[in-house]
N, C-alpha and C positions, 0 to 999 in steps of 0.2 A: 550558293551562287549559281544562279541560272547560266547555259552555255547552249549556243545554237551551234551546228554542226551540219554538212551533209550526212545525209542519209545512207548507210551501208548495209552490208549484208546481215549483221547481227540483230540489227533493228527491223525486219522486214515483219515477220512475226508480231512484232509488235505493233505497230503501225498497221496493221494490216486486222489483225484480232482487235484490239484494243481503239484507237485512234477514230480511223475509218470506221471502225463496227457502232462505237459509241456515238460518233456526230452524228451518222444514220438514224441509229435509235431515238438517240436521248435529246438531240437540237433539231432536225428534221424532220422527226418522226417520221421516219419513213423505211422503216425497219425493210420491208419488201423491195427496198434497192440494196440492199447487201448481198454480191455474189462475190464466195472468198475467191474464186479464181479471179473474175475480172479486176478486183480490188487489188490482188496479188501482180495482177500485169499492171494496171494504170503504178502500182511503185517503183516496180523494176524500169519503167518507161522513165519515171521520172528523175530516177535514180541514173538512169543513161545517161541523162541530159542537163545533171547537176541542177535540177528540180523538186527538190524532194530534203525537205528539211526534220530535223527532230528539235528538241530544248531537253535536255539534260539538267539535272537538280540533284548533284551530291550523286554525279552518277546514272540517275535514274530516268527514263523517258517521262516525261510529264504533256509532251505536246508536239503536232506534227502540223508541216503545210507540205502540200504537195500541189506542184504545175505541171502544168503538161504545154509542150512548144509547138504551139501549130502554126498551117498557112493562114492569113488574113483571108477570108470569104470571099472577101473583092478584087484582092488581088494577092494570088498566091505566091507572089516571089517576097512578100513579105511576109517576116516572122511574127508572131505574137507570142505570149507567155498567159497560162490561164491557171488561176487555183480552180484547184478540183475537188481541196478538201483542208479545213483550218480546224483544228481542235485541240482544247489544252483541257488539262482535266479541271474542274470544279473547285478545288483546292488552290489552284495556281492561277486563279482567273485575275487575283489581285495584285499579282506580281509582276515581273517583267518577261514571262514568257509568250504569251502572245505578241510585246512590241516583236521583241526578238526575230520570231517567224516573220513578222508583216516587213518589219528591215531588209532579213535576207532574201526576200521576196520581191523586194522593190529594187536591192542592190544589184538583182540578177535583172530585174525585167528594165534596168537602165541599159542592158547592155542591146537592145532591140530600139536603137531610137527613131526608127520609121514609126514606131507602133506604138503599142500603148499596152499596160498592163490590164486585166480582167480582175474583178474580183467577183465570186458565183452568190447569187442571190435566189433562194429557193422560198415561192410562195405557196403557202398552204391553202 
């Protein structure tokens, strides 16, 4: 059984090597945007601001979303909610762990009702 969770101190590591490293690589080929430090701060940032999800399977990390909460461009006294980074492993793709993430992601960016939620779209 799938289980979505905030994201803590135990999972950083993972999320960080694993999660983040893989979507870079292996969905946006873009291996040359993996720096583990700044990877390492954008979790802890998200992790600040109960942004930052994992999906657990019998225990195990199987898949991460991570937001980050910034000012609206146009007008900064509003919030917004942005992924930064959605990845389930290959294995889990046909399960329930990506709704999972994209729920608790939506559940949090309802709480911004001036605004609007983001989801990142990267062209090759």
């Amino acid at each position: 059984m799938y289980k979505c969770i905030l994201a803590s101190e135990e999972y950083v590591e993972w999320i960080r090597d694993v999660a983040a490293k893989k979507m870079l690589e292996e969905e946006l080929y873009k291996p040359h945007f993996y720096n583990k430090n700044a990877v390492e701060g954008l979790i802890r940032q998200g992790m600040s601001t109960n942004t930052m999800w994992i999906v657990l399977k019998n225990n195990e990390p199987v898949g991460a979303l991570g937001a980050l909460v910034t000012p609206v461009a146009f007008n900064p006294s509003i919030q917004m909610i942005h992924e930064i980074f959605w990845w389930v492993d290959s294995t889990h793709r046909n399960g329930r762990a990506g709704l999972l993430l994209l729920n608790a992601f939506i559940e949090e960016a309802a709480k911004f009702p001036e605004s609007t939620l983001s989801l990142l779209s990267y062209i090759s």
